[in-house]
Backbone as a ProteinNet text record, in pm:
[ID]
protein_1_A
[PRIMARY]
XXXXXXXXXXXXXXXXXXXXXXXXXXXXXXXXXXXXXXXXXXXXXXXXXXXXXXXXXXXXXXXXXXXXXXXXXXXXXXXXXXXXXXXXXXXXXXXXXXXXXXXXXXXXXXXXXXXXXXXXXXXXXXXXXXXXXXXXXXXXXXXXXXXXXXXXXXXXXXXXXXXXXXXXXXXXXXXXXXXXXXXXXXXXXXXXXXXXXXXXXXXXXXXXXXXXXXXXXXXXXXXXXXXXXXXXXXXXXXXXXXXXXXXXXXXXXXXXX
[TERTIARY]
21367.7	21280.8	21222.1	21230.9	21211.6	21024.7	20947.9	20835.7	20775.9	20624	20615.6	20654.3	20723.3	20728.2	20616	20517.9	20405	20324.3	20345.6	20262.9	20328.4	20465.6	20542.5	20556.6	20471.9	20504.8	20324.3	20260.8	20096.6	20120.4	20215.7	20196.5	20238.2	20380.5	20414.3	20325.7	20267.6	20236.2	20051	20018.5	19880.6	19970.8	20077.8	20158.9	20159	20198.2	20255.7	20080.7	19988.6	19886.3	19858.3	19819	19794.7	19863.6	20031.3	20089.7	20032.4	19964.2	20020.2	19854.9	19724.6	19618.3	19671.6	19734.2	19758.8	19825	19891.7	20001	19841.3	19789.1	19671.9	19567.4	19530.5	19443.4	19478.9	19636.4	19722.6	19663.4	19734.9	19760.9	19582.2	19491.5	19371	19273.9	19254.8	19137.2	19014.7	18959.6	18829.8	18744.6	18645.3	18530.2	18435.2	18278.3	18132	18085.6	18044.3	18021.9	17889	17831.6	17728.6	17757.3	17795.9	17861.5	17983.3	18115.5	18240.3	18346.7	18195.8	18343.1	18409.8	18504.9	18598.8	18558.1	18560.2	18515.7	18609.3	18600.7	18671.9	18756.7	18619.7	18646.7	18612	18649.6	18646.1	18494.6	18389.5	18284.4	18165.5	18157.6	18088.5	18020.8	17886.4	17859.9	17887.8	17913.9	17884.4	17783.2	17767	17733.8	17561.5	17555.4	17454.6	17368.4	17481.2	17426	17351.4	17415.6	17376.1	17199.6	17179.3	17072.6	16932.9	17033.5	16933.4	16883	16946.5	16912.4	16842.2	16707.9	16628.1	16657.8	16706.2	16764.4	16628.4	16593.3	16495.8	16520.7	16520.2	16499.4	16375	16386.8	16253.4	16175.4	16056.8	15964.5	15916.5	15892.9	15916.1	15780.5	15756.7	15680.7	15733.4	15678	15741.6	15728.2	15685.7	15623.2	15733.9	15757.5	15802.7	15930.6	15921.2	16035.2	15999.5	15913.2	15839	15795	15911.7	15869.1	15728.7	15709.9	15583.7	15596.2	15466	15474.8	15476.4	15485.2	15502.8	15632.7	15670.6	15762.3	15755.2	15895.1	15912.4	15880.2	15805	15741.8	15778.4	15832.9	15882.9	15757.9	15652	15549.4	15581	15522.5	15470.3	15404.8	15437.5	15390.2	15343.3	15249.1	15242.4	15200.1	15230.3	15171.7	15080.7	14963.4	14807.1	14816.8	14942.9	14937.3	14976.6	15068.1	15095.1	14967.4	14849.8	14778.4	14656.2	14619.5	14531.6	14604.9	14724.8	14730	14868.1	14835.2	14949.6	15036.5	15169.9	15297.7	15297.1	15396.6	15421.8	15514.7	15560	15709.8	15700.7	15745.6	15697.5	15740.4	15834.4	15929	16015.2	16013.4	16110.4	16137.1	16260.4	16324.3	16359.3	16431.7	16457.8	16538.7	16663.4	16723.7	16708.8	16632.1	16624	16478.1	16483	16275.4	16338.2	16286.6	16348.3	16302.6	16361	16321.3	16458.6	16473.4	16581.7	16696.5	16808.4	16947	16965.4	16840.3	16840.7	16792.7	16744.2	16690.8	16813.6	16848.2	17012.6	17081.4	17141.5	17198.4	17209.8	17107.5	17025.3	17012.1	17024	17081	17173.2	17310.1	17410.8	17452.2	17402.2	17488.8	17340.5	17271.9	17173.2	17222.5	17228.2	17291.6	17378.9	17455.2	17610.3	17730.4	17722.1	17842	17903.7	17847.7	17919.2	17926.3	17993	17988.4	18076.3	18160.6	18172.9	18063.3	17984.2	17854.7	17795.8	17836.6	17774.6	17848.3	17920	17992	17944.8	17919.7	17849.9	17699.9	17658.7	17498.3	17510	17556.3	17522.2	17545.7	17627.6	17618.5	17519.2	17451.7	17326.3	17214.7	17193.7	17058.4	17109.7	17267.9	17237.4	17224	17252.6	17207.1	17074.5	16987.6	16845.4	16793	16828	16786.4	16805.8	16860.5	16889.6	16779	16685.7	16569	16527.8	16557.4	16539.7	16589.4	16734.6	16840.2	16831.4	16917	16904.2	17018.9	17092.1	17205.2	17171.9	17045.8	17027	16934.5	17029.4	16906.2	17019.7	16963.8	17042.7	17019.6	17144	17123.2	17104.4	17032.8	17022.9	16985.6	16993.4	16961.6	16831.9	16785.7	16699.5	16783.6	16714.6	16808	16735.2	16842.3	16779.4	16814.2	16717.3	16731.9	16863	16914.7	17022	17055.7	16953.3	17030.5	16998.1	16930.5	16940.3	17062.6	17104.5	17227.5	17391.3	17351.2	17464.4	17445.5	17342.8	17310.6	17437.5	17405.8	17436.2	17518.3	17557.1	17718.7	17705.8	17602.2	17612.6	17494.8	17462.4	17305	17347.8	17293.7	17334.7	17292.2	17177.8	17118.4	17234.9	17288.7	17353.3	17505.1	17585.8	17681.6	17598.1	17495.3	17436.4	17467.7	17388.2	17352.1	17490.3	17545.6	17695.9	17751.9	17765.1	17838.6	17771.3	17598.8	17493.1	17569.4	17572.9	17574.5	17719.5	17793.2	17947.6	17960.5	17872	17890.9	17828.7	17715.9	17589.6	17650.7	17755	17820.8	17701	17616.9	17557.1	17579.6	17536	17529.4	17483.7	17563.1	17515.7	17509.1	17372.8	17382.3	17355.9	17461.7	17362.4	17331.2	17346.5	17213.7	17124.4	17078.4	16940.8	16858.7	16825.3	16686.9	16705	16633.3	16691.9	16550.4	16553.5	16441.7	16451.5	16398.7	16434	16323.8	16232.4	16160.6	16194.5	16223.2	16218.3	16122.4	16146.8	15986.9	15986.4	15891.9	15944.3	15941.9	15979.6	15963.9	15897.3	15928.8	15801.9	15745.3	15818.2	15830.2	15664.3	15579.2	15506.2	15337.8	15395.6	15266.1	15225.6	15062.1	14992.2	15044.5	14958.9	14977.4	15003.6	14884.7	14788.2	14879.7	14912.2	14983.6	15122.8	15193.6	15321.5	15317.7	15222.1	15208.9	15161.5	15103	15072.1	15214.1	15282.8	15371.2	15493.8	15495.6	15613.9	15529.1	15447.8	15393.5	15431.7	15463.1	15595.1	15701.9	15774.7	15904.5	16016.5	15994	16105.2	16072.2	16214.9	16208.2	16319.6	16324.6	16425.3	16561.2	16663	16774.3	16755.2	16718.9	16688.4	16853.2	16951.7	17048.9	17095.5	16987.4	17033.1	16899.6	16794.2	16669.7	16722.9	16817.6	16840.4	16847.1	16931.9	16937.8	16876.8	16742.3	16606.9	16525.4	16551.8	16442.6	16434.8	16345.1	16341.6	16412.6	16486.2	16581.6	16482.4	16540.6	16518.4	16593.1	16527.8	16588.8	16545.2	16693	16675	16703.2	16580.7	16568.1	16647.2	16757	16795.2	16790.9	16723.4	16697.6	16699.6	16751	16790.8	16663.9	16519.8	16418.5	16281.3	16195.9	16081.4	16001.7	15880.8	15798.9	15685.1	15616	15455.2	15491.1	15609.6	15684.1	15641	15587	15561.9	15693.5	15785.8	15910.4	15934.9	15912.3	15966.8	15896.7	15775	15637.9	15665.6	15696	15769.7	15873.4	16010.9	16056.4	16032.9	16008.3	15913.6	15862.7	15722.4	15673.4	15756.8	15875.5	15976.9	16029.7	16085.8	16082.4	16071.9	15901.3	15830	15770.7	15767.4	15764.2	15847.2	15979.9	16118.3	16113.5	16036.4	16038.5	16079.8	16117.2	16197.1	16076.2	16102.8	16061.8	16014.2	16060.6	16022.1	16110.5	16060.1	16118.7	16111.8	16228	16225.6	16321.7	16276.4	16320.7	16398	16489.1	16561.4	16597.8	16586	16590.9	16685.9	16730.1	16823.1	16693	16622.4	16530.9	16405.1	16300.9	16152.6	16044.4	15995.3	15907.7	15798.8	15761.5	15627.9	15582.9	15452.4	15319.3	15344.9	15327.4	15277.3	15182.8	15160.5	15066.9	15049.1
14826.2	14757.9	14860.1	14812.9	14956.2	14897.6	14988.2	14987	14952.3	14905.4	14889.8	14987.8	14998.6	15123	15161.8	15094.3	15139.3	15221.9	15216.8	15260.8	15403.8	15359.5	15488.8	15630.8	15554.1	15610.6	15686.4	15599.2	15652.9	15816.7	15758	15890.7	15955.7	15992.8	16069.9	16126.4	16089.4	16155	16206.3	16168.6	16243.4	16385.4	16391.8	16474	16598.7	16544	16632.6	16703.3	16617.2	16697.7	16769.1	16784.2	16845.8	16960.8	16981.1	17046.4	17164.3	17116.3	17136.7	17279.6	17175.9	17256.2	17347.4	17362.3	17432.8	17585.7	17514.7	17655.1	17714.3	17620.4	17675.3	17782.3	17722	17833	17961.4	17934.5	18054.1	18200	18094.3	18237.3	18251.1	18168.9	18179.6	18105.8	18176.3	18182.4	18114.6	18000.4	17992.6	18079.5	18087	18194.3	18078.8	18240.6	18188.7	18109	18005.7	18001.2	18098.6	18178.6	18272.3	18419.2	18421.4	18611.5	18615.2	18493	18540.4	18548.4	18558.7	18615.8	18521.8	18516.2	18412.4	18292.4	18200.2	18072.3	17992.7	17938.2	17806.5	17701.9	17614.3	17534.9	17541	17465.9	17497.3	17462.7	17533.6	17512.2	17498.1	17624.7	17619.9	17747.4	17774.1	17894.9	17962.4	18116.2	18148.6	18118.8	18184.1	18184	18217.6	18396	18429.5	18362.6	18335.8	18289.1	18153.1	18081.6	17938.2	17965	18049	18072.1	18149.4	18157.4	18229	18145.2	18004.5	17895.1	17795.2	17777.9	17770	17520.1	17564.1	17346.6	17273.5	17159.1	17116.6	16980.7	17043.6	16969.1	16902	16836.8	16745.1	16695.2	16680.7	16596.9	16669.6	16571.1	16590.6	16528.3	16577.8	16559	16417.1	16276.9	16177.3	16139.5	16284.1	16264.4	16429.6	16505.4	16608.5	16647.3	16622.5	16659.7	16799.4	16883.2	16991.9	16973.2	17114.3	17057	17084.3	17005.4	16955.4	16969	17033	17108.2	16937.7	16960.2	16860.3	16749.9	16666.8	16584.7	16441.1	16353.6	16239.6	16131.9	16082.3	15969	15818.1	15811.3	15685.8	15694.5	15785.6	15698	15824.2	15711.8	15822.2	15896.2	16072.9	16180.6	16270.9	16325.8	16363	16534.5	16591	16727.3	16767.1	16883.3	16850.6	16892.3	16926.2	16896.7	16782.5	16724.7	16571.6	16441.5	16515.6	16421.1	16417.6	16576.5	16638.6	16559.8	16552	16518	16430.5	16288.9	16177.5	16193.3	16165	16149.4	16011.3	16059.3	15890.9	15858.5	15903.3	15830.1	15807.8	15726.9	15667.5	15735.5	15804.1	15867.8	15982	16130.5	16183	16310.3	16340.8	16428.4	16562	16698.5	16768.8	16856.6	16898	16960.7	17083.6	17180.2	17315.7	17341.5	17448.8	17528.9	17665.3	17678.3	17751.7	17937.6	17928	18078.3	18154.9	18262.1	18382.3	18304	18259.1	18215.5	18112.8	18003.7	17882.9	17904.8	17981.8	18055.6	18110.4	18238	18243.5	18156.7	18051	17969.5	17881	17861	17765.9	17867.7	17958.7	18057.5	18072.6	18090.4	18106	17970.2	17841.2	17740	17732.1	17766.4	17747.6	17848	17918.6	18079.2	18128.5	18132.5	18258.8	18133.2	18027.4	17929.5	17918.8	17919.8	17867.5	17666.8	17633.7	17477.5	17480.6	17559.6	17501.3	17446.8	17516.8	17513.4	17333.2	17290.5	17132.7	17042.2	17044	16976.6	16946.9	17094.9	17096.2	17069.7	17141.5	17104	16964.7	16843	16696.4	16680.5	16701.7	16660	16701.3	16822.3	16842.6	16773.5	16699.7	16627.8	16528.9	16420	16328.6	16286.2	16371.9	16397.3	16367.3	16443.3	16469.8	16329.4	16308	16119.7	16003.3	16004	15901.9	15801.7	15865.7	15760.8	15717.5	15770.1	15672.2	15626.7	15601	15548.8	15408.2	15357.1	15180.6	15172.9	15026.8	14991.2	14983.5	14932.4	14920.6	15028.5	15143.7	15286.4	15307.5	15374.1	15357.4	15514.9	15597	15749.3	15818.7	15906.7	15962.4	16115.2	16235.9	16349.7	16353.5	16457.4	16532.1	16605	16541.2	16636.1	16734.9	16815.7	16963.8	16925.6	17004.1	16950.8	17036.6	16969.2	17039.2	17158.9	17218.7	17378.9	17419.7	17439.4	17461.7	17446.3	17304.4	17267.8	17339	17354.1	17445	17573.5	17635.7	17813.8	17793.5	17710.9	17705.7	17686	17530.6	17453.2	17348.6	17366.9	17248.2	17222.3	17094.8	17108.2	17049.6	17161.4	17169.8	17078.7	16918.6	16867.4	16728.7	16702.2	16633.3	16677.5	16773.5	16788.7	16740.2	16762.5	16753.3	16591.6	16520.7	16381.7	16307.6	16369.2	16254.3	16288.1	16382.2	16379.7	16344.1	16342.8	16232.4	16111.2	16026	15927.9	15875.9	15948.6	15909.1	15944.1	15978.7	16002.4	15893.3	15888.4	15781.4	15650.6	15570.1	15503.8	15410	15509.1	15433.9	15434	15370.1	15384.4	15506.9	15572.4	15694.2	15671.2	15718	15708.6	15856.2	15925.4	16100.7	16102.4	15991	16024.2	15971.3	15909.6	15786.2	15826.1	15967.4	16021.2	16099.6	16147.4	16230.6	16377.1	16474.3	16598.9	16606.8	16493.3	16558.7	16677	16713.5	16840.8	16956	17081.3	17194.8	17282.3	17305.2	17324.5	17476.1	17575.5	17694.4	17729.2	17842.4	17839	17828.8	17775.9	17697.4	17860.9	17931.1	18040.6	18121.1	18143.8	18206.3	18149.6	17981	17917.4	17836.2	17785	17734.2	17582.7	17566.1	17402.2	17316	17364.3	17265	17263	17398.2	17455	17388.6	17413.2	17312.2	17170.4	17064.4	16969	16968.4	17031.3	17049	17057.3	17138	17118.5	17078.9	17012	16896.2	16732.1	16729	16610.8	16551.8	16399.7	16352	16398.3	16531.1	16596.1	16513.4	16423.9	16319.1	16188.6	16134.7	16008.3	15915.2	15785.2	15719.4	15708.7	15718	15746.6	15552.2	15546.4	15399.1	15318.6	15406.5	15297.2	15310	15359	15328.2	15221.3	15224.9	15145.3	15025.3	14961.4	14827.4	14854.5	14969.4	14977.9	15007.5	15047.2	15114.7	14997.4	14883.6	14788.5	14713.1	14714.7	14627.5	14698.8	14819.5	14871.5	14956.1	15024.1	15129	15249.9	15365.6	15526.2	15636.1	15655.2	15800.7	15892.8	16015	16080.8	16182.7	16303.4	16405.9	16548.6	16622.3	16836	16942.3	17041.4	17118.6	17176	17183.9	17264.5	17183.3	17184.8	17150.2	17190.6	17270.3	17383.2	17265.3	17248.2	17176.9	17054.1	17001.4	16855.1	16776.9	16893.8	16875	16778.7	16835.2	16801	16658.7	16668.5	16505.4	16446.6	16456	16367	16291	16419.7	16352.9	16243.6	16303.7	16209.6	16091.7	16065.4	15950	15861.7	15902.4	15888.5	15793.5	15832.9	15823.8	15695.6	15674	15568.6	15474.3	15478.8	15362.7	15350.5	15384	15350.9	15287.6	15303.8	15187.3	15088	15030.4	14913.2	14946.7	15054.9	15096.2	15000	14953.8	14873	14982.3	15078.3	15185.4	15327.4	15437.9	15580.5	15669	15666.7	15781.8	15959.9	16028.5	16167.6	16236.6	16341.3	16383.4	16502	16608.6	16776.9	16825.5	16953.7	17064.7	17132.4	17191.7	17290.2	17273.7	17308.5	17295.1	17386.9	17440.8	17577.2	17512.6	17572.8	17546.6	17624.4	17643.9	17720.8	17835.8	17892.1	17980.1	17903.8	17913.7	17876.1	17745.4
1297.8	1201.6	1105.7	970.6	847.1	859.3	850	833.6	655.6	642.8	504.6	450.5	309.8	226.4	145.1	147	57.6	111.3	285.3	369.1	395.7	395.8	413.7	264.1	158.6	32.1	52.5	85.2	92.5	230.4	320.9	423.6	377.7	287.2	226.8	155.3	31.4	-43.8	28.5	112.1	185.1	248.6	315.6	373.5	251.7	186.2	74.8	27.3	-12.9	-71.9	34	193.7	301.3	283.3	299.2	238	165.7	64	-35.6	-75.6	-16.4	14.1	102.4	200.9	330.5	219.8	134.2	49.6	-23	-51.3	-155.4	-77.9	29.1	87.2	148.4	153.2	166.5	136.6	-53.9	-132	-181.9	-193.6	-256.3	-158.8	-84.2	75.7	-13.9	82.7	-8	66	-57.8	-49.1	-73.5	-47.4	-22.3	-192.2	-154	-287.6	-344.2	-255.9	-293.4	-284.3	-220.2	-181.2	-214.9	-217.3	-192.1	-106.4	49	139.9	225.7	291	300	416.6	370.3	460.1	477.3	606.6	626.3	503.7	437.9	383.4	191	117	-43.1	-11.8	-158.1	-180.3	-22.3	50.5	161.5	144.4	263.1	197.2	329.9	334.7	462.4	540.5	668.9	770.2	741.9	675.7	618.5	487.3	443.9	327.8	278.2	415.3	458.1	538.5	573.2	665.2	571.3	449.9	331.1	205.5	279.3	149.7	190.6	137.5	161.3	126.3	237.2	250.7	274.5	186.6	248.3	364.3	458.4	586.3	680.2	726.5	767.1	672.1	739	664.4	525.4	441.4	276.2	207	91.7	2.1	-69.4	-90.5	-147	-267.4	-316	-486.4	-541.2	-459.5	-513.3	-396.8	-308.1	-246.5	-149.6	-188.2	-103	33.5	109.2	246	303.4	414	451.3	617.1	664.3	817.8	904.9	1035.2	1084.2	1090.8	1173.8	1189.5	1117.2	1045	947.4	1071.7	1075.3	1108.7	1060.1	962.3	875.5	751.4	770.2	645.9	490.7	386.8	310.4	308.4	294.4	279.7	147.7	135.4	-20.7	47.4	-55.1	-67.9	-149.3	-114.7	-178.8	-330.2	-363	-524.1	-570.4	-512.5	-521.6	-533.4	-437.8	-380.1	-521.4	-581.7	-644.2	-795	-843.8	-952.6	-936.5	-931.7	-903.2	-1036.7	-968.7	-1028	-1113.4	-1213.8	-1313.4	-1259.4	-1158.6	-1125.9	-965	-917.4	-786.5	-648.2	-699.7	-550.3	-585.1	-542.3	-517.8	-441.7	-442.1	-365.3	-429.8	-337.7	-392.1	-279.7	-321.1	-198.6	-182.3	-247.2	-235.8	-250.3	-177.7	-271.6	-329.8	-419.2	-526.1	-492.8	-348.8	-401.7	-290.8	-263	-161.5	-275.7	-152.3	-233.7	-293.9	-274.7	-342	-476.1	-539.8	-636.5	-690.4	-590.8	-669.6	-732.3	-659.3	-659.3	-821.2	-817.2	-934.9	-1081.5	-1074.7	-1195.4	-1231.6	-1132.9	-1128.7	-1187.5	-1197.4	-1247.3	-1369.8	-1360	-1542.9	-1620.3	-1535.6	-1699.7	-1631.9	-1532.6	-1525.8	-1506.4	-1513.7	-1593.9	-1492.6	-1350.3	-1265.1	-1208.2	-1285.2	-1319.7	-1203	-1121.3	-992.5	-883.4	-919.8	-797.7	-797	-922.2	-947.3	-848	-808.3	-687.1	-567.7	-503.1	-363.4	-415.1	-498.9	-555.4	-549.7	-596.8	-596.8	-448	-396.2	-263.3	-183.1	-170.2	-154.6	-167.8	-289.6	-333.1	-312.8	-324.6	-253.1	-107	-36.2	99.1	149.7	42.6	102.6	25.4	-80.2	-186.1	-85.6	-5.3	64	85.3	133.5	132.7	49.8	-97.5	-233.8	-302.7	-251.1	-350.2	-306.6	-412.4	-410.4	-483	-430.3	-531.8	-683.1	-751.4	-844.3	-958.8	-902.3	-982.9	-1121.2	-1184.8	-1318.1	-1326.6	-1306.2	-1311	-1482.3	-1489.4	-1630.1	-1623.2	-1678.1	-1650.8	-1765.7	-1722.8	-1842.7	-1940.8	-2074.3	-2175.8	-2206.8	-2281.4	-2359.6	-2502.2	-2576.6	-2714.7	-2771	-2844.6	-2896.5	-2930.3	-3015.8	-3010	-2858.7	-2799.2	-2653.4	-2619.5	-2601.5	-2612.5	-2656.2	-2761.3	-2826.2	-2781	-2735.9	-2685	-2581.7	-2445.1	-2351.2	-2311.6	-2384.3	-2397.6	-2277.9	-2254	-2108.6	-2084.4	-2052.9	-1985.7	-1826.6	-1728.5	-1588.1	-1535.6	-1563.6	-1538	-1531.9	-1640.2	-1704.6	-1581.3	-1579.1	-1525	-1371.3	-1329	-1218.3	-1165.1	-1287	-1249.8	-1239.7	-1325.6	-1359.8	-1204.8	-1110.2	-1002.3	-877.2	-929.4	-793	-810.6	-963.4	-923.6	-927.3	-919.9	-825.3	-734.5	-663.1	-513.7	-449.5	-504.6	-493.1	-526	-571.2	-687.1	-697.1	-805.8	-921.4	-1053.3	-1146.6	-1255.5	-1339.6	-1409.2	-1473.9	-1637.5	-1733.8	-1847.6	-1913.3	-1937.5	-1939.6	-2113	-2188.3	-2306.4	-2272.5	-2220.1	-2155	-2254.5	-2254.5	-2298.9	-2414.1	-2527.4	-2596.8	-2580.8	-2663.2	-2716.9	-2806.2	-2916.6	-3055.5	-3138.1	-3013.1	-3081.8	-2913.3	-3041.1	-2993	-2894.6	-2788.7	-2719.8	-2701.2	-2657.6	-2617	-2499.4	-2415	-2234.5	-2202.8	-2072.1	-2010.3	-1923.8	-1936.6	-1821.6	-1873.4	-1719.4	-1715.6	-1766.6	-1833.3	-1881.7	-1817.5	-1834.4	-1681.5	-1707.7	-1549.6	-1551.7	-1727.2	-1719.9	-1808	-1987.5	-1976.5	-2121.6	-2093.9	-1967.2	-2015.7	-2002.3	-1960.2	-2021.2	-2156.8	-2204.8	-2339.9	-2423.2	-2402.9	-2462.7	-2460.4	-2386.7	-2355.1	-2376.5	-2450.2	-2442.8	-2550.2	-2552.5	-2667.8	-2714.4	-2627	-2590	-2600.2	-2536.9	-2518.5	-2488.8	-2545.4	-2572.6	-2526.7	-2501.1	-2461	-2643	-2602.5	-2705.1	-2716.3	-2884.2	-2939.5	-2886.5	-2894.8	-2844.1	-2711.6	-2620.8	-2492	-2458.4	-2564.2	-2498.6	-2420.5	-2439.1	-2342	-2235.3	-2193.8	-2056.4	-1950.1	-2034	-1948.9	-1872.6	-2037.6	-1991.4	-1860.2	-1778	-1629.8	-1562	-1561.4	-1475.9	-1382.4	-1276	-1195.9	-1260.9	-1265.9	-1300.4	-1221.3	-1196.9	-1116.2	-1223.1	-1260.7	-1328.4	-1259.5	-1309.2	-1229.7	-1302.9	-1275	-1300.2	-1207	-1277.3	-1196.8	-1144.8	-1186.6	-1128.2	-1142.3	-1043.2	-1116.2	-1056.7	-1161.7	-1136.8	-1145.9	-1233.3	-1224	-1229.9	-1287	-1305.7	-1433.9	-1544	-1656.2	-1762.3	-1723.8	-1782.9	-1702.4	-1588.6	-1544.1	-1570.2	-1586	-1644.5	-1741.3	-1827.3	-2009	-2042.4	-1954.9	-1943.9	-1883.4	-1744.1	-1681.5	-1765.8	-1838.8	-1969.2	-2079.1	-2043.1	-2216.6	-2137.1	-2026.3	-1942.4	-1926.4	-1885.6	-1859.5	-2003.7	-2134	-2259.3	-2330.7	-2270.4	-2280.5	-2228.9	-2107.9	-2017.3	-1926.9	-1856.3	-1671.9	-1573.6	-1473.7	-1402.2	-1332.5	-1287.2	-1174.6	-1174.2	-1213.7	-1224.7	-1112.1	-1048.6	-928.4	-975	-920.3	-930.8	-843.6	-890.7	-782.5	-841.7	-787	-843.3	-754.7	-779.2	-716	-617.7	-734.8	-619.7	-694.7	-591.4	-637.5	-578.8	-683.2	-662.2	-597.7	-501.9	-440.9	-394.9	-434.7	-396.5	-249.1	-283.3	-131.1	-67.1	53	194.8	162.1
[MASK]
+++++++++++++++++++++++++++++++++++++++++++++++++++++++++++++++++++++++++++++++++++++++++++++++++++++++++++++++++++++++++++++++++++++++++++++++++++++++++++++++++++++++++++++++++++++++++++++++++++++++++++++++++++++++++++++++++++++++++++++++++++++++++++++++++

């Protein structure tokens, strides 16, 4: 008795790609995606290097994603900057704290152009999002204003979000938002000064406004330091009509002690 051929055409050709990786890791061993040196599987980190990245595990901050001492209980948790100055946006996460290799890490795909790293990076944050995803979130990144834009050639936020939310299979819109003013670094200025100047930063893009209205948005960035920038956008948001704005970052600086 001849078996289906479609079934027999599907084993084949899984055979053949198996194959075919098997020739690949041959001749080109995967490596760390942080050091280099040779690992098991594509996009993994070593052994060391895994133990130097700072994963946020357990119980979490539900406004920032910052881990938090003690064991997840099921409730909401906030952290005392969370608590000291409430979020515009209702919920979020973050898979890294931004400092040893998770810090590395997060440079290496903002300025040394490693757009491989966006792969395992989404799978990362949607890992740790889980508790805030919903069938009905409407994914969008933070933009950078255009010449930014053109410096860079990429905004890492944007390559970020588009591969959460196909993993996630949600909806992704990566103009959602636009910057049509120029801001300068945020680097090294206080609280108070980078809300200052990210304030009316951004805005919902007039021809995506429909899709905001009544929707849910998962906002997605690669960093967030005081959360000045997610504010803005948030802001730009719920000024379109979003029903409810949740957040979801790579890595997030938090305070000593």
């Amino acid at each position: 008795m001849v078996g289906d051929p479609t079934a027999l055409g599907h084993g084949m050709q899984s055979g053949l790609r198996q194959l075919g990786m098997a020739v690949l890791h041959q001749l080109f061993p995967p490596q760390c995606l942080s050091c280099g040196a040779r690992v098991d599987d594509d996009f993994a980190l070593c052994g060391p290097c895994w133990r130097e990245t700072p994963f946020a595990l357990g119980l979490a901050c539900d406004g920032c994603g910052a881990a938090l001492p003690g064991q997840d209980e099921g409730r909401l948790e906030h952290c005392d900057e969370c608590l000291s100055a409430p979020r515009p946006w209702s919920r979020g996460r973050s898979a890294l704290a931004y400092r040893d290799n998770g810090r590395r890490l997060v440079l290496a795909l903002k300025h040394g152009d490693r757009l491989d790293l966006a792969r395992p990076m989404a799978e990362w944050m949607v890992r740790v999002a889980a508790p805030i995803l919903s069938p009905d979130l409407l994914v969008a990144p933070v933009p950078l204003h255009r010449w930014r834009l053109l410096r860079r050639r990429y905004n890492q936020s944007a390559l970020l979000s588009a591969r959460v939310a196909r993993l996630a299979g949600l909806d992704h819109c990566p103009d959602l938002l636009l910057r049509p003013r120029a801001t300068p670094s945020l680097e090294g200025r206080s609280r108070t000064q980078r809300y200052e100047t990210l304030a009316d930063a951004i805005r919902a893009h007039p021809r995506r406004a429909s899709r905001i209205a009544g929707r849910k948005i998962l906002l997605v960035d690669d960093v967030m330091t005081s959360g000045a920038t997610l504010s803005a956008a948030t802001d730009a948001c719920l000024a379109a009509g979003a029903a409810e704005v949740r957040v979801l970052v790579l890595a997030r600086v938090a305070k000593d002690g």
